[in-house]
N, C-alpha and C positions, 0 to 999 in steps of 0.2 A: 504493500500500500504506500502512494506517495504521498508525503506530509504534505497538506496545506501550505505554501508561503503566505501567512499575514505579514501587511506592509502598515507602516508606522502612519497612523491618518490624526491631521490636525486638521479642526474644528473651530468656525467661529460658532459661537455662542452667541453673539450680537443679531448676525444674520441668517444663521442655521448650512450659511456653507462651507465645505469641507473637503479637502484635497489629499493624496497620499508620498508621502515623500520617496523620491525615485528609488533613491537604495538605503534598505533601513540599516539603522547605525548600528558599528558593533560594540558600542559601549553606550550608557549615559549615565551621570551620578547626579548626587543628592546633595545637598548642604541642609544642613540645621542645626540653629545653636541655640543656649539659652541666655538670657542675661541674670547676674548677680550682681548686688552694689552693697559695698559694708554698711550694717546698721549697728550706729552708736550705742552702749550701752555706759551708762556713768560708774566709771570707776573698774570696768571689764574690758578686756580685749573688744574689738567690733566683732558682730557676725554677719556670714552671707545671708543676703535676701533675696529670694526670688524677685525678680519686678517681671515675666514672662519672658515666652519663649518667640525666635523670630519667624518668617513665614517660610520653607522651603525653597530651595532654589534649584531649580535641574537644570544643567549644563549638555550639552549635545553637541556633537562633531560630525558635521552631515556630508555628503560626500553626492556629489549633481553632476553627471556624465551624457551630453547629447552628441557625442560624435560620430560614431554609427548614423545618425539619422540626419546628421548635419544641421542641426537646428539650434536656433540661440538659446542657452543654458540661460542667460537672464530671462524668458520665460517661467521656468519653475522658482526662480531663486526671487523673483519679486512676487509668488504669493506668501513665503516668507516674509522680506521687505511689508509687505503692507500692512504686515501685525502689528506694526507701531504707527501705522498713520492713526491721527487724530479723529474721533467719531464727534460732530458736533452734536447730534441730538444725543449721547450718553457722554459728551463731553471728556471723554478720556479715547487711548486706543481700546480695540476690540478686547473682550473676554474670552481664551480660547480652553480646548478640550484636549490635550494630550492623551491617545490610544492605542495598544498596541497589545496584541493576543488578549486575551481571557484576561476579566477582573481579578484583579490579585486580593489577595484575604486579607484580612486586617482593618475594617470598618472604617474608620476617619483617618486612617494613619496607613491604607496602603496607598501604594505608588501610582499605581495608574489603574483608571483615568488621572489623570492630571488636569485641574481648571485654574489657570493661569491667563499670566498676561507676559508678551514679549518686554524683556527686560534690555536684551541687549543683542546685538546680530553685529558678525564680525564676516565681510565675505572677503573670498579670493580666488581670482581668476586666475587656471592656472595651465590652461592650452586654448589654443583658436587657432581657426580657419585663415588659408591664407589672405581672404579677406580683411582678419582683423576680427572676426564672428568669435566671440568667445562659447565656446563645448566644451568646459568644464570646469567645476567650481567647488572649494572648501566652505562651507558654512560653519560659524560656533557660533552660534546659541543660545541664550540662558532665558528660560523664564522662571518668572517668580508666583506664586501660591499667591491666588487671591483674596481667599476667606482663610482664615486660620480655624483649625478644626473647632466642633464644637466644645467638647474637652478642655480646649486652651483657655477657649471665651473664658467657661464658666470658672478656671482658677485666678484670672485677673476683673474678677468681677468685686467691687467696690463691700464690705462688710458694714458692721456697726462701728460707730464713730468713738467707742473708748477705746480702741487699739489702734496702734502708730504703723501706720501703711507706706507705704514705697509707690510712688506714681509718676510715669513718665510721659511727658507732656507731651502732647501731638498736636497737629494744625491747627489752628485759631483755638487752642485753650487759652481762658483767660485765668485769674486765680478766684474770680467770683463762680465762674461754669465748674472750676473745680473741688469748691466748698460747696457750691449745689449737688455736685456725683453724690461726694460725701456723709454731707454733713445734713443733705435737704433744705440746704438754707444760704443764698449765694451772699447774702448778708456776713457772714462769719467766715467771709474770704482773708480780716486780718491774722486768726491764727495760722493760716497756710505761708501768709507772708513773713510773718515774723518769725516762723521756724525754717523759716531757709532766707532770711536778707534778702528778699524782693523790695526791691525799690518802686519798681516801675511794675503793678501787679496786671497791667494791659498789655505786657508786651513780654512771651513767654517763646524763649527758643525751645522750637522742637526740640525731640530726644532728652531734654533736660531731666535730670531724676528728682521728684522735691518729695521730701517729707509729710506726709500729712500724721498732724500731729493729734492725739488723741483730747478728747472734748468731754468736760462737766456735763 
């Protein structure tokens, strides 16, 4: 009996179209990592704290050969390319579906499908026609985890307000939106301020780690 060859098909999600990459890769990995940041204790060594985990990253080394058929290889390699153009009506690029054989086991936490967004695309052209017609091409790859599993959500989810939390600031947080998470009350945004020296409580860089301090 001859096995099956499945070939590696990426999916938009935006639009519901979906194409199969010419020759599937003989490798792709993973990244994942978690963040830790020291929490003060008076008079005690610090300890690590979780503040979450990041989103996956699959990396891929794709390999695009038109020469036999003598046809331009940037045909395939720009429906690649267009996973990062801009979607005005969802305001970002596309949402895609990484596939490839049978669903793997492991609930939120297997590998593929993969639903991502193109992170990064590195090409190279690396034979053509005496024309100048490039027939063959290296792709790398990386997309990034859109949603973080549900698991993740629910361990960086916000507690009661008498224990001293660890919170790392993301896009247009202010330090009032972040005693509202907390505390239920964006009024009582000056304890978050004054347990980490904010000056300026409107103007909060991403990724910063702040303290949320525990509350009477």
């Amino acid at each position: 009996m001859v096995e099956r060859l499945e070939k590696m098909r990426v999916r938009n999600l935006d639009t519901g179209d979906s194409f199969f990459v010419l020759f599937n890769p003989s490798e792709y990995s993973f990244e994942d990592a978690s963040h830790w940041v020291d929490q003060d204790k008076m008079g005690q060594k610090p300890e690590l704290q979780y503040t979450g985990g990041d989103r996956k990253k699959l990396t891929i080394e794709l390999f695009l050969d038109t020469f036999e058929a003598r046809t331009d290889v940037r045909q395939h390699t720009q429906k690649i390319a267009g996973l990062l153009v801009f979607n005005k009506e969802k305001h970002r690029p596309p949402k895609v579906e990484l596939s490839w054989g049978p669903t793997a086991p492991g609930g939120a936490y297997a590998e593929l499908p993969f639903v991502c967004v193109l992170e990064s695309l590195k090409q190279q052209f690396v034979m053509f026609l005496g024309d100048g017609t490039p027939v063959r091409a290296k792709l790398s790859v990386a997309f990034l985890e859109f949603t973080l599993p549900e698991e993740e959500l629910q361990k960086n989810e916000p507690h009661s307000p008498d224990l001293t939390k660890i919170y790392v600031v993301k896009v247009r947080d202010t330090v009032s939106s972040i005693a509202g998470l907390f505390y239920d009350d964006p009024t009582k945004w000056r304890h978050i301020a004054s347990a980490n020296d904010i000056d300026t409580p409107r103007e909060l860089t991403p990724g910063l780690v702040l303290r949320i301090p525990k509350i009477a």
